[in-house]
N, C-alpha and C positions, 0 to 999 in steps of 0.2 A: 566581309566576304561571305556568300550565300553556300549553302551546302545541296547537297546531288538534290534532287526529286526524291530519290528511293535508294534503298541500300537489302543486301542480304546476306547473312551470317556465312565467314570464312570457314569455321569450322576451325582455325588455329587460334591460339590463345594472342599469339605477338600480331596478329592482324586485326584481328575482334572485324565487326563488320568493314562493307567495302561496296563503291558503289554498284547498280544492279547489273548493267550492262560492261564490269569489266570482269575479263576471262581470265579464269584458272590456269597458269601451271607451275612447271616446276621449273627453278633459277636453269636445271641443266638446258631447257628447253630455250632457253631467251639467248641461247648461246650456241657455235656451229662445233664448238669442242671446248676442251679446256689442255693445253701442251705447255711441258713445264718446257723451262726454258736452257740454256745451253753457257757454260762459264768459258768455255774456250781454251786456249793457250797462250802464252806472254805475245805480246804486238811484236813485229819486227817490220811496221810501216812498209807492209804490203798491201797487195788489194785485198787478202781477206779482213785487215783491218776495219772492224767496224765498231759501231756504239755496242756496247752491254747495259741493259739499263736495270738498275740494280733497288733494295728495296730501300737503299739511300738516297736512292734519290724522288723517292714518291712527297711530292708534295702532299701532308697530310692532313693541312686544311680543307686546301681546296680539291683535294680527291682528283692529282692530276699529276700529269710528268711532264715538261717541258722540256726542263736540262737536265745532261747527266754530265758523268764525268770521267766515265770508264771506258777504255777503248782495249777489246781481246783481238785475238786472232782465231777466226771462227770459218770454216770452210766451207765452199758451197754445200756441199753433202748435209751437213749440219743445220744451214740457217735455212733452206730453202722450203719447210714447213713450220718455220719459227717467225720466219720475217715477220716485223709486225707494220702496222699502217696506222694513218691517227684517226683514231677513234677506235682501237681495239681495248679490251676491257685487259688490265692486269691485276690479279690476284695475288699477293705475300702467301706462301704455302708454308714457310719453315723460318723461324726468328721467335720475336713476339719478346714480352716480360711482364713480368707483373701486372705493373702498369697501362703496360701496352700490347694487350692478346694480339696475337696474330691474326691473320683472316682478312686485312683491309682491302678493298677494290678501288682501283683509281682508273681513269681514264688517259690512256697514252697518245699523246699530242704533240711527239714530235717526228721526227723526219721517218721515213719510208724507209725499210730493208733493215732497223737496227732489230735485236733478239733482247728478251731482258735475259736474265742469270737464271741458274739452277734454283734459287731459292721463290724463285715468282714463274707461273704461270700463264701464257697470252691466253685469251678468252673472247674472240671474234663475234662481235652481236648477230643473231641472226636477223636475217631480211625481215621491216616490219618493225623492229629493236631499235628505240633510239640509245645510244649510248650514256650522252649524260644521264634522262631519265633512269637507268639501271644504275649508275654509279650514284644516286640520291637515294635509291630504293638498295641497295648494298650498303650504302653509308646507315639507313636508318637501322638496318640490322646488323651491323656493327655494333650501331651505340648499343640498341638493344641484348649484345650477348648473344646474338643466334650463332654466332660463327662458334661459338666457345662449349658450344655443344658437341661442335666437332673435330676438337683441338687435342689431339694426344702428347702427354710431354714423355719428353725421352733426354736425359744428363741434362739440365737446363734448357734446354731449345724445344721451342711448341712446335709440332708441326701442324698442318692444316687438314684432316681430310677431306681432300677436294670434293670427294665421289661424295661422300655424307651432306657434305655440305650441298651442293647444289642440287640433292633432293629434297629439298624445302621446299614449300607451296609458296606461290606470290599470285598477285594480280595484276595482271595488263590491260590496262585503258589500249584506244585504238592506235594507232602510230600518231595522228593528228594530235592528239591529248597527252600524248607522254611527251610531243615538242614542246608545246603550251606549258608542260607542268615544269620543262626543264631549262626553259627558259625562262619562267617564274622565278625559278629558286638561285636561275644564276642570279638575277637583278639582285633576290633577297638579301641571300647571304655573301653578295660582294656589299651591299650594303651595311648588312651587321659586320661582317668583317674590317670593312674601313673604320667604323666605331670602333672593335676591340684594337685592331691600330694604333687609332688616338690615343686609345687609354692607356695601349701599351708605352705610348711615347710619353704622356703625360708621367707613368711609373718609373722613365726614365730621366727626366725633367725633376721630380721632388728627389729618386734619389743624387743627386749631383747638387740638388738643394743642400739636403742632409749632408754629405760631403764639406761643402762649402763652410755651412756653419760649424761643424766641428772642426777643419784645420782652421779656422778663423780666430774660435776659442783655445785652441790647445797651444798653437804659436805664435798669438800677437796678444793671448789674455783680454780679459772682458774690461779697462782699461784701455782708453784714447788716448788718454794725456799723460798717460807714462812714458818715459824717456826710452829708445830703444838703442841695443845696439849691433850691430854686424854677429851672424851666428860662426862664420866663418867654414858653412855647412850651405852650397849651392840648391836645394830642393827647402832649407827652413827661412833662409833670406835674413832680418833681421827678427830679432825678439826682444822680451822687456829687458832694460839693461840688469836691473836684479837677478836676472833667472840664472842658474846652472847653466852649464853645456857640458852633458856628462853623457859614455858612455854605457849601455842599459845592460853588459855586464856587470855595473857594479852598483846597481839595482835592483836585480831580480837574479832568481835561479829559475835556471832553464829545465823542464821536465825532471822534476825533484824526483829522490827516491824518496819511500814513504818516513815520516818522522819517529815510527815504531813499528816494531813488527808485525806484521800479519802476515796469516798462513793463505791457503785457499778458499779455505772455508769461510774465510769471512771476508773474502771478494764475490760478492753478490751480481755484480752489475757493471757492464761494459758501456761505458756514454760512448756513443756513436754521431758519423757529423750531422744525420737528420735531427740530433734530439736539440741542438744549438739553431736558431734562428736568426734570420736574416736583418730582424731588429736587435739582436742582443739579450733575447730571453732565452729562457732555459726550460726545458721541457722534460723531468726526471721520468715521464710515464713512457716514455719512449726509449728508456737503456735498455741495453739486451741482459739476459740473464748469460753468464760464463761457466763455466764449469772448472776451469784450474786455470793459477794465475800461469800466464806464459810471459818469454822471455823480451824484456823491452816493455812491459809494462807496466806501472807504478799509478798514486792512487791522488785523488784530487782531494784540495782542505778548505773549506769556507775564505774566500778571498784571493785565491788562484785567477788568473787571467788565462781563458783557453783562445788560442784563435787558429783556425783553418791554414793547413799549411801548403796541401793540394792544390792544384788547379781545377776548375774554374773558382772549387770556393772561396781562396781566397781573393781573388779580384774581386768576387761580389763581399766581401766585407765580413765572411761570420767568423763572430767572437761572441762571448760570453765573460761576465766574472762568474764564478763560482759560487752559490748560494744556494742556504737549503739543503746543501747536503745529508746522506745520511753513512753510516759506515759501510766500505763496501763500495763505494765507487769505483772505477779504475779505471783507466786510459790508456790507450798505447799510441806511439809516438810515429805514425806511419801518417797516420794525416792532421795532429791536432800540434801545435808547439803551446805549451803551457809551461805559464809565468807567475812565479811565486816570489811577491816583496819583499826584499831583505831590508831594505830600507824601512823608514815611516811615510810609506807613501798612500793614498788614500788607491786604493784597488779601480774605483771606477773609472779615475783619471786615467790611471794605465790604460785602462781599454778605451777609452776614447783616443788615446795616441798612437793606438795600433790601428785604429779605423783611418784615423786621417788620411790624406793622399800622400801629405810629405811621409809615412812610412810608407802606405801600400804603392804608391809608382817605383822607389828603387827597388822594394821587396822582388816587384813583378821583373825587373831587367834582372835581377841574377837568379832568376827560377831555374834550376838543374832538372835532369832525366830528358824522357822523350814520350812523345804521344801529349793527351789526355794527362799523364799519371807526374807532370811537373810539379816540384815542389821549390816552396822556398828554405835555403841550408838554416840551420839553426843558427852558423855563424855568423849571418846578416843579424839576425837579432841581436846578439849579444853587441857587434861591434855598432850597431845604430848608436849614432849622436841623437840624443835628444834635449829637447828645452826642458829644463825643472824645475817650475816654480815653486815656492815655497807650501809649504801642505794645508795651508789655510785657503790657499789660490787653486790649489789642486783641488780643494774640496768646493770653491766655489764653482770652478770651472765643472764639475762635473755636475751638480746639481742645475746648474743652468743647463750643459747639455741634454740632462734628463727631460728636462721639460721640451726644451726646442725641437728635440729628436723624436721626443712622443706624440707633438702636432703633426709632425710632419710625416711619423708612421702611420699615425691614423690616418691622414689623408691619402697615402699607400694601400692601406685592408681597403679602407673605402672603392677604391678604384678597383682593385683588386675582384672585389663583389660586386661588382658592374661588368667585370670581364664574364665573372663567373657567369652572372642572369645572362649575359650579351649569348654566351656561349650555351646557356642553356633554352634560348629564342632561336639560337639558328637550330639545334636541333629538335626542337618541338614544330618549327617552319616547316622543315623536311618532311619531319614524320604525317603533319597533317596535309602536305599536298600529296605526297607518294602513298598514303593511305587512302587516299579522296576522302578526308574528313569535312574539308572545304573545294570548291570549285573554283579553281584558277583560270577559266577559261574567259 
């Protein structure tokens, strides 16, 4: 794809040149206002009953709102400078995290007369303004960080300033060219997007792979032609007739106390659930430093099995053994259940039985609390039946798992890094039509 004739210098650093015949101004300008928006009162299925559309529901791929899911009670007086129409631009003014500054602009596309919330802003293009166009040209300064220049935090919540913000400089091609440019980039990035997709689906596909071969190995053993018999346990079906069927109370200890005393001072380090991965490694450069041991806490030993007791992480599978340690680790028991072998049992095999499906699907039917913040009780663990093969079998099974498990990760990262580049073409896409780096016309 060919680039402009001619270009001349923007004068800002996040635009660097631009082509010659597109006009200067400022974002407030591409806009007939910017009106935050209105939360309402409880619905009582009246006619002020209407949509709220909220910054849950901004689709954040595609930089759009379709569906929502919120319905206030919002009175004429209120919505009648709010109401929004499709193709008004909406703003996040007040959220954000880390991860996720606030500042994003989406394009809202659904029905006539709904208002979003107090924490988002409607933003009416002006005449002249195509809408998508501005919301590619808002998404590239997003990715870019321009919004986070003018992001104030206050008790953990970013707010947006609006006014700051939309005195930023941009340039506008003629109406004709910002159609062209944005209707380019829908083609594009519905394109990339379908890839990352696949690959999302493919990520979904190896892991149920990985699943598969691990309750394969854990409850029918790497032997075919060994005799089985009835577990008498409805989720393990049959197993080797050799094996155990024993309770994993008498097993393991659940969340030991330390095997000798230690003070504060020599609890160094709080492992946290980011520092455990979703393959089963162990990440020590990611413990948080503590300052005093608090109550519920106690400390990890070389050969410890941790696994995720929260929701979502434990349905996605993280566990670790414990390895590498150094003195000074410590744990506390709010989101991690850790299992320490009283038995002679080889550590790794544990963790691959805490992975399998036959434990993780009844773990997930007795998960206790509410929201988000479900966990599963510690007393599923201990009362789990498990199969126990003999420790020679335990250590084969798990060295086979090592290997099968690490094909199948790696073809996991692999895809992974194809998301990532996928993801980092749709935004260099963006950046070079919304910049007129290249001519999409």
């Amino acid at each position: 794809m060919k680039r402009y004739a001619s270009y001349k210098a923007s004068g800002v650093e996040w635009l660097g040149e631009l082509p010659e015949h597109w006009t200067k101004k400022r974002l407030r300008d591409c806009i007939e206002g910017c009106a935050n928006g209105v939360w309402g009162d409880e619905p009582d299925r009246g006619e002020d009953d209407i949509p709220v559309i909220r910054v849950a529901d901004f689709d954040r791929e595609r930089r759009q709102v379709v569906e929502y899911e919120t319905h206030r009670k919002v009175d004429a007086s209120q919505r009648q400078s709010r109401a929004l129409s499709p193709g008004d631009l909406l703003i996040e003014k007040s959220g954000g995290g880390e991860q996720q500054p606030v500042g994003m602009v989406v394009s809202y596309l659904g029905p006539a007369g709904a208002v979003c919330s107090n924490f988002v802003a409607r933003m009416p293009p002006r005449s002249g303004v195509i809408s998508r166009f501005m919301v590619y040209l808002h998404a590239y300064l997003y990715a870019s960080r321009v919004t986070g220049i003018s992001i104030k935090q206050t008790t953990g919540i970013q707010n947006l300033d609006a006014t700051a913000y939309l005195s930023q400089a941009c340039f506008l091609p003629p109406p004709d060219e910002q159609q062209a440019i944005a209707d380019y980039l829908d083609a594009e990035t519905a394109r990339i997007d379908t890839l990352i997709q696949e690959k999302e689906g493919l990520i979904g596909l190896l892991r149920e792979w990985r699943q598969s071969v691990i309750a394969e190995a854990v409850t029918k053993g790497l032997d075919e032609r060994v005799a089985m018999k009835p577990s008498g346990v409805t989720w393990l079906g049959e197993v080797p007739e050799h094996w155990k069927i024993e309770r994993l109370r008498f097993r393991v200890k659940l969340n030991p106390l330390p095997s000798r005393s230690l003070d504060a001072e020599q609890l160094t380090s709080f492992l946290p659930m980011e520092a455990i991965g979703d393959d089963g490694t162990l990440d020590l450069e990611r413990t948080r430093r503590v300052g005093e041991v608090a109550s519920g806490y106690t400390f990890f030993e070389d050969g410890d099995i941790a696994i995720a007791k929260i929701t979502p992480c434990y349905e996605n599978g993280k566990g670790a053994v414990m390895v590498g340690l150094h003195e000074g680790i410590g744990f506390g028991t709010t989101e991690l259940i850790v299992m320490r072998p009283t038995q002679a049992d080889c550590p790794q095999w544990l963790y691959y039985l805490t992975m399998c499906s036959a434990f993780r699907l009844p773990g997930e039917a007795l998960m206790q609390g509410a929201g988000g913040q479900k966990r599963v009780p510690d007393l599923f663990v201990k009362d789990y039946v498990a199969p126990v093969p003999p420790l020679d079998e335990q250590q084969a099974i798990a060295d086979y798992l090592d290997v099968e498990t690490t094909k199948i990760d790696t073809l996991i990262t692999h895809t992974q890094e194809a998301i990532a580049l996928l993801k980092e073409l749709r935004a260099a896409t963006i950046a070079d039509a919304v910049l007129g780096r290249v001519d999409v016309r």
